[in-house]
TORDOLUM-761589 format. One record per residue: residue in one letter; x, y, z of N, C-alpha, C, O in turn. Coordinates in Angstrom, 2 decimals, decimal comma. Example, Ala and Ser with C-alpha at 12.3 -4.5 7.8 and 13.67 -1.06 7.14 Angstrom:
 aa      nu      nv      nw     cau     cav     caw      cu      cv      cw      ou      ov      ow
  a   13,19   -5,69    7,80   12,30   -4,50    7,80   13,20   -3,30    7,80   14,24   -3,32    8,46
  s   12,85   -2,25    7,08   13,67   -1,06    7,14   12,90    0,03    7,87   13,41    1,14    8,04
This chain:
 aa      nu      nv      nw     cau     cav     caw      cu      cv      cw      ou      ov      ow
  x   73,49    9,76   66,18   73,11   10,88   65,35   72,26   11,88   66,11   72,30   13,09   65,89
  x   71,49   11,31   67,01   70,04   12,25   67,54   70,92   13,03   68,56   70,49   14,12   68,94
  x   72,45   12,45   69,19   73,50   13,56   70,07   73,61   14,39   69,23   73,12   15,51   69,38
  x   74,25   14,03   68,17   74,97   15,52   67,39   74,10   16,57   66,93   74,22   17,79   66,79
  x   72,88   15,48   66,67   72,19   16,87   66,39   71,19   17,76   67,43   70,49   18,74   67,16
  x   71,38   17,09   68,64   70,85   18,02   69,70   71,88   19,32   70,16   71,65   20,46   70,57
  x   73,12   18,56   69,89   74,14   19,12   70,89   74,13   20,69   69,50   73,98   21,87   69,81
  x   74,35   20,15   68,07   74,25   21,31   67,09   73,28   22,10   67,27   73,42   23,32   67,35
  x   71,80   21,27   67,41   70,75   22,79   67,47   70,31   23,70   68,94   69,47   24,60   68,91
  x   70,99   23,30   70,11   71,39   23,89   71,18   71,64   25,47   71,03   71,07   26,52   71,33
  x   72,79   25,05   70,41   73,66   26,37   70,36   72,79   27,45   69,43   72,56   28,64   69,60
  x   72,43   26,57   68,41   72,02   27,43   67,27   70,16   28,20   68,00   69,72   29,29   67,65
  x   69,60   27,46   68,77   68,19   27,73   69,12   68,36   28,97   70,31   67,69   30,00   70,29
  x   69,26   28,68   71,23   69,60   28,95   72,67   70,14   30,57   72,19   69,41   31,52   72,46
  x   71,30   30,76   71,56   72,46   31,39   71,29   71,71   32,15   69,81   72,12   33,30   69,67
  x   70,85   31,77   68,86   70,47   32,73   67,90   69,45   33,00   68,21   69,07   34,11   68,59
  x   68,86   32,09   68,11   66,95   32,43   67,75   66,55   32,75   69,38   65,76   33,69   69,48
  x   66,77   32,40   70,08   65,90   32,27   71,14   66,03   34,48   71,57   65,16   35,35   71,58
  x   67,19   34,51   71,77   67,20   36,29   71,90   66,92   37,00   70,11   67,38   38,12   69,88
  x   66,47   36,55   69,46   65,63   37,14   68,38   64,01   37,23   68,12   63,36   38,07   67,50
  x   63,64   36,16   68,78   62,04   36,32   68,99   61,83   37,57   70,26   61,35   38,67   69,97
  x   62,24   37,21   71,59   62,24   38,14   72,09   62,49   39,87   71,44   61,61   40,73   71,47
  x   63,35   40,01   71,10   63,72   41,14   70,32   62,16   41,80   69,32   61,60   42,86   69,60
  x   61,89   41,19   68,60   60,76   40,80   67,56   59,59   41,64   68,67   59,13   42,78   68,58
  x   59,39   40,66   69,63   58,57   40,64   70,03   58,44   42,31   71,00   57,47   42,95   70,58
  x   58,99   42,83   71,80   59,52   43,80   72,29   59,44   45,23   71,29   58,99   46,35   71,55
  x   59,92   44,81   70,32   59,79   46,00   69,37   58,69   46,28   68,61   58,57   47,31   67,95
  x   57,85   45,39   68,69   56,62   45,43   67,93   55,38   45,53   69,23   54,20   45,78   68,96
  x   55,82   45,32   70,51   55,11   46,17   71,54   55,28   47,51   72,23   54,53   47,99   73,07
  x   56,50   48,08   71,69   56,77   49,24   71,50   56,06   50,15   70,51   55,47   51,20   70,76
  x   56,30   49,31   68,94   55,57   50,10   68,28   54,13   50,31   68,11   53,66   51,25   67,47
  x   53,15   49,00   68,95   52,10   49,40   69,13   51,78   50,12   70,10   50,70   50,72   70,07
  x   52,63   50,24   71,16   52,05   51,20   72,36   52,66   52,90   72,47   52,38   53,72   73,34
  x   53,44   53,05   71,48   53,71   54,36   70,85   52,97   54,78   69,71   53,12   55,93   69,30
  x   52,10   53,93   69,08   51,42   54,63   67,78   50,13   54,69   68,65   49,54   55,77   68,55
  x   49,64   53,90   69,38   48,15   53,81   70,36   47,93   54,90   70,90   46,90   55,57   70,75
  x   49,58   55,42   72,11   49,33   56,43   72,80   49,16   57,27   71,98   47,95   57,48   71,85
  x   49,99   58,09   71,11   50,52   59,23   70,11   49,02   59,53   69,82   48,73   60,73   69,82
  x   47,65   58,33   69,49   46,84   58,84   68,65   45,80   59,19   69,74   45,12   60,16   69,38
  x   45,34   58,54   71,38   44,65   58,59   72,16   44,14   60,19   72,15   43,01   60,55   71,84
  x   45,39   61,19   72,62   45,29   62,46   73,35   44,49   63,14   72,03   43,47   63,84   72,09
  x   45,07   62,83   71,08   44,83   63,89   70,15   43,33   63,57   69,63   42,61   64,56   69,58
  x   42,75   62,37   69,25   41,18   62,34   69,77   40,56   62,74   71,15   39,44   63,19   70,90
  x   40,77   62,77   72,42   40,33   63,35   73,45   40,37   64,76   73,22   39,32   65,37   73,40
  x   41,21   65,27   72,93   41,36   66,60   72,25   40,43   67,47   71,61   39,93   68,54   71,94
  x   40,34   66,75   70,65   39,44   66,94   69,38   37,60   66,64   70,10   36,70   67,43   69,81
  x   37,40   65,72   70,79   36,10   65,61   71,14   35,72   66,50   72,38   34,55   66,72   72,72
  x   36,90   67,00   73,05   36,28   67,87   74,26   36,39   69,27   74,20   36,29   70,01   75,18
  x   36,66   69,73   72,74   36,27   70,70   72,12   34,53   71,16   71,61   34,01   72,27   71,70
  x   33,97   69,95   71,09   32,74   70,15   70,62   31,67   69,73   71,64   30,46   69,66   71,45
  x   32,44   69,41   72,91   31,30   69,01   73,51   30,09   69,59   74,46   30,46   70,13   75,50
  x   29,10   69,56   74,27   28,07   70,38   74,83   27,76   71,97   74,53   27,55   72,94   75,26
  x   27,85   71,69   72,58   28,10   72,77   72,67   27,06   72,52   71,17   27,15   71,48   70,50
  x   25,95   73,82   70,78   25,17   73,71   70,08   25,43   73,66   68,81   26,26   74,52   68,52
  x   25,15   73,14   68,06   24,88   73,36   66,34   25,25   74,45   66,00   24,94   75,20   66,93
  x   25,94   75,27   64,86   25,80   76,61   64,43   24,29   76,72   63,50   23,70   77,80   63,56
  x   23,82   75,87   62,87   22,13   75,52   62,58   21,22   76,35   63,30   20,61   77,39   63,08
  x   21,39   75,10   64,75   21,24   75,27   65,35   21,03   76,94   66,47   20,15   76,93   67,33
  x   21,82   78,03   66,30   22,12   78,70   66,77   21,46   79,89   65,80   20,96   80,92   66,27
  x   21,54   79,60   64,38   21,02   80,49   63,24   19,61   80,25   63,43   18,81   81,13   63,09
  x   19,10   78,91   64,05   17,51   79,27   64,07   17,04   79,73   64,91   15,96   80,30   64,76
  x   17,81   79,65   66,39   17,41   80,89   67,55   17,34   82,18   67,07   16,37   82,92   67,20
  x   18,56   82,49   66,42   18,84   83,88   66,21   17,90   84,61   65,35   17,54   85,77   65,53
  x   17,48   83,71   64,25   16,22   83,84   63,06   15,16   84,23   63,49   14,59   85,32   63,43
  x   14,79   82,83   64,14   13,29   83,28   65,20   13,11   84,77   66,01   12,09   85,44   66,19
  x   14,33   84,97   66,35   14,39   86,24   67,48   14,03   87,10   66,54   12,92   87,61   66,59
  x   15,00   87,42   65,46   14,94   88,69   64,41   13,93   88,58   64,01   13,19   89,52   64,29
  x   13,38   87,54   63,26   12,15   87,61   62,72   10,38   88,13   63,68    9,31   88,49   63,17
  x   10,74   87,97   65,03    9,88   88,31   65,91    8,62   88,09   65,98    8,00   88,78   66,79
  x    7,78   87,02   65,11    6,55   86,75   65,14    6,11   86,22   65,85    6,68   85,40   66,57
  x    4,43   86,66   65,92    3,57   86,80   67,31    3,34   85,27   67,19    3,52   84,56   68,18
  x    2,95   84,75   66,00    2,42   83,24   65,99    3,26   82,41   65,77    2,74   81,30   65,69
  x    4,63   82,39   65,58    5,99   81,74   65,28    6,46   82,09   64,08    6,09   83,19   63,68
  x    7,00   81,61   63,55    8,06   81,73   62,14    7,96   80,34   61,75    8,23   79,33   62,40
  x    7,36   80,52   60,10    7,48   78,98   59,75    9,05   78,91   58,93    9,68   79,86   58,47
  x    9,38   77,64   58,92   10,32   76,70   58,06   10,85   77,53   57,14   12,02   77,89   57,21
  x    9,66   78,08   55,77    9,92   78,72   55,12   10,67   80,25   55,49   11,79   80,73   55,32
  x    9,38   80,69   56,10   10,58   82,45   56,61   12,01   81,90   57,07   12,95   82,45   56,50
  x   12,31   80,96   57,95   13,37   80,66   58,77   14,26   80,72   57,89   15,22   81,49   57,88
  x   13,90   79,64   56,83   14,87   79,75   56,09   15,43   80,63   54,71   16,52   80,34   54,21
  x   14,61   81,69   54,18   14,16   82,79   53,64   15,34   83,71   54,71   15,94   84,38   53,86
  x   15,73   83,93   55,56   16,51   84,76   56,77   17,61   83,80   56,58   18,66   84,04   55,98
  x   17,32   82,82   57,06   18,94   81,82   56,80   19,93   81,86   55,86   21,16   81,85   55,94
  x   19,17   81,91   54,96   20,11   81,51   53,51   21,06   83,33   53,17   21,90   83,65   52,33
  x   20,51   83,96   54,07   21,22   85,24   53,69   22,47   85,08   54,30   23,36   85,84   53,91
  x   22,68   84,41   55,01   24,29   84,20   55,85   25,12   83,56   54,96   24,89   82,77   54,05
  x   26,20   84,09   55,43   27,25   83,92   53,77   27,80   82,19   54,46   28,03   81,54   53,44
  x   27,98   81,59   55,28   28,21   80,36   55,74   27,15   79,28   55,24   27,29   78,06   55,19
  x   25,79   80,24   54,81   25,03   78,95   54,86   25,25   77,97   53,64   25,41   78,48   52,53
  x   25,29   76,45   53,80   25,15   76,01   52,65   23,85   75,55   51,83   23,03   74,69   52,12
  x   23,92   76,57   50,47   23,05   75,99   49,73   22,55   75,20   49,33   21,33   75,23   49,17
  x   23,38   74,06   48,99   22,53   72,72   48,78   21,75   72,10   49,91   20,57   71,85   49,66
  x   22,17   71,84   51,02   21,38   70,96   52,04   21,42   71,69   53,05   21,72   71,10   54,09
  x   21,25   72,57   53,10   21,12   74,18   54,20   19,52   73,61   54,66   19,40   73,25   55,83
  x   18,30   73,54   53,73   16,97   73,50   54,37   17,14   72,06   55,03   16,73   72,08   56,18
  x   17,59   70,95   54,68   17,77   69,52   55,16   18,33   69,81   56,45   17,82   69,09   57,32
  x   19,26   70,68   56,92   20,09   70,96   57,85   19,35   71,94   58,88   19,42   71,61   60,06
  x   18,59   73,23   58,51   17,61   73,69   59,45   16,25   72,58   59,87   15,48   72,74   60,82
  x   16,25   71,71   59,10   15,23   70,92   59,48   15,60   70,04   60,88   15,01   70,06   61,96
  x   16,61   69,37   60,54   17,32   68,65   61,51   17,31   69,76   62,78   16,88   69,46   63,89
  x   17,66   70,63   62,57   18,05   71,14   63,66   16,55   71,99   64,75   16,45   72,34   65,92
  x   15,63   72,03   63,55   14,63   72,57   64,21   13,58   71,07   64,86   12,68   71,07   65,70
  x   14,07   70,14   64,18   13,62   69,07   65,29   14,11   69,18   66,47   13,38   69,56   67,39
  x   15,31   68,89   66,64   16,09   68,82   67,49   16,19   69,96   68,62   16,74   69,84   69,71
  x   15,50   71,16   68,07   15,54   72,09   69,23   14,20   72,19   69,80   13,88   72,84   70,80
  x   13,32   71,37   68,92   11,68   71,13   69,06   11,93   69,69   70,80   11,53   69,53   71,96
  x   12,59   69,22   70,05   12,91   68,01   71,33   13,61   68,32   72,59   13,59   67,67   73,64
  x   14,26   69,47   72,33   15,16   70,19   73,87   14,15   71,07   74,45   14,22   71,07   75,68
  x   13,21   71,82   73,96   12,14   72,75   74,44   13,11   73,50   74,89   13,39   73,78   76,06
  x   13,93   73,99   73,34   14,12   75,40   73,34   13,15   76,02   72,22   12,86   77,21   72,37
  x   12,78   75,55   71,46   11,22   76,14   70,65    9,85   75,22   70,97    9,83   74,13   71,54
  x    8,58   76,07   70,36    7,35   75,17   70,90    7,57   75,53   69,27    8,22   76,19   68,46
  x    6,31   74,39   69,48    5,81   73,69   67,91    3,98   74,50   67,99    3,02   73,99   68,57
  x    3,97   75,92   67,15    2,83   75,86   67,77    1,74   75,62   66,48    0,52   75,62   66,62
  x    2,16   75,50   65,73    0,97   74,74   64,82    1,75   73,24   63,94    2,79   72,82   64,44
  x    1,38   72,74   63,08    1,96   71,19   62,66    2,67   70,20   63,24    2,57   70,12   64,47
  x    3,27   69,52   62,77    3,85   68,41   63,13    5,80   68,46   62,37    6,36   69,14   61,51
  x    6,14   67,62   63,06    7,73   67,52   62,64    8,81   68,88   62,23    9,58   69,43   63,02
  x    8,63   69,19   60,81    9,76   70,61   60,98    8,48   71,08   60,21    8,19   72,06   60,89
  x    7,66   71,02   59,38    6,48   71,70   59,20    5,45   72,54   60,48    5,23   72,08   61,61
  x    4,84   74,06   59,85    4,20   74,38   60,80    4,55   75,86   61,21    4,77   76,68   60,33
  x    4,62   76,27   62,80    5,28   77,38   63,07    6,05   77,19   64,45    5,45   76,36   65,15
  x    7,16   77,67   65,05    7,69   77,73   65,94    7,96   79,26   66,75    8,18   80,38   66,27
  x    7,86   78,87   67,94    8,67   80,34   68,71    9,36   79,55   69,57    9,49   78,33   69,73
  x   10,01   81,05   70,36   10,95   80,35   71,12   10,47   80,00   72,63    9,54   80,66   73,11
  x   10,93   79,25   73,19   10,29   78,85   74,63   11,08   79,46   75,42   12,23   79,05   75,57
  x   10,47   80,90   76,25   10,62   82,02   76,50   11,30   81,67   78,15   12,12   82,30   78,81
  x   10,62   80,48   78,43   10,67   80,05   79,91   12,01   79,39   80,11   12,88   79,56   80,96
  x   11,90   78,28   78,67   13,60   78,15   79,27   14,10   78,94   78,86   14,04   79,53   79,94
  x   14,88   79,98   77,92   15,53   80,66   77,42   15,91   81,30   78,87   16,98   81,12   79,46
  x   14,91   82,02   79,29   15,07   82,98   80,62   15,17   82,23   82,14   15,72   82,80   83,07
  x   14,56   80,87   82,29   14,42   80,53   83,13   15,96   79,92   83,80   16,31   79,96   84,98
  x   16,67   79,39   82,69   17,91   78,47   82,56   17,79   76,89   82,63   18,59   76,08   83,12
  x   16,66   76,68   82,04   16,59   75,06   81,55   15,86   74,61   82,78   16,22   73,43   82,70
  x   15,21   74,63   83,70   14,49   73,91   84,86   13,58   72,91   83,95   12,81   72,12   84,48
């Protein structure tokens, strides 16, 4: 009995199945390495667009500070009193969002902090790098 049935599942293992796993297998490393690539470029794409490149926040509180031109800085409030007139800005979390960003330009020393602490206080702009080019 254990002949016939070697000699039967031979054919059937060798001759069906055996070139169907392969198959299986092949096509489903195709389809992962065509959906992988397809998605790679188009994130590289997308990230070396934004890169090294400032906040628009960011860019409204340079521009603020400048217009606004005060001798002792521009606080939070004026900044954002000038801000909110831009038709982009958003109202709801617009001050949450100049805040962030006036940290953040407090930490690059592109503004000094010249009275308080955190986004409270007054700021100008740091004249040295602006003109100097970041040394």
């Amino acid at each position: 009995m254990s002949v016939e049935l070697e000699e039967a599942d031979l054919p059937l293992t060798e001759a069906e199945e055996v070139p169907l796993a392969p198959e299986k297998k092949a096509a489903a490393k195709k389809a992962k390495a065509g959906g992988g690539s397809s998605l790679s470029p188009s994130k590289k794409k997308k990230n070396n667009k934004k890169k090294n490149q400032p906040g628009k926040y960011s860019q409204l509180v340079v521009e603020t500070i400048r217009k606004l031109g005060e001798r002792n800085g521009s606080s939070l409030a004026k900044i954002y009193n000038e801000a909110k007139k831009v038709a982009w800005f958003d109202q709801q979390n617009g001050r949450t969002y100049l805040k962030y960003s006036i940290k953040a330009l407090v930490q690059n020393d592109t503004l000094l902090q010249v009275k308080g602490t955190g986004a409270n206080g007054s700021f100008k702009l740091n004249r040295k790098k602006l003109e100097g080019g970041g040394d």
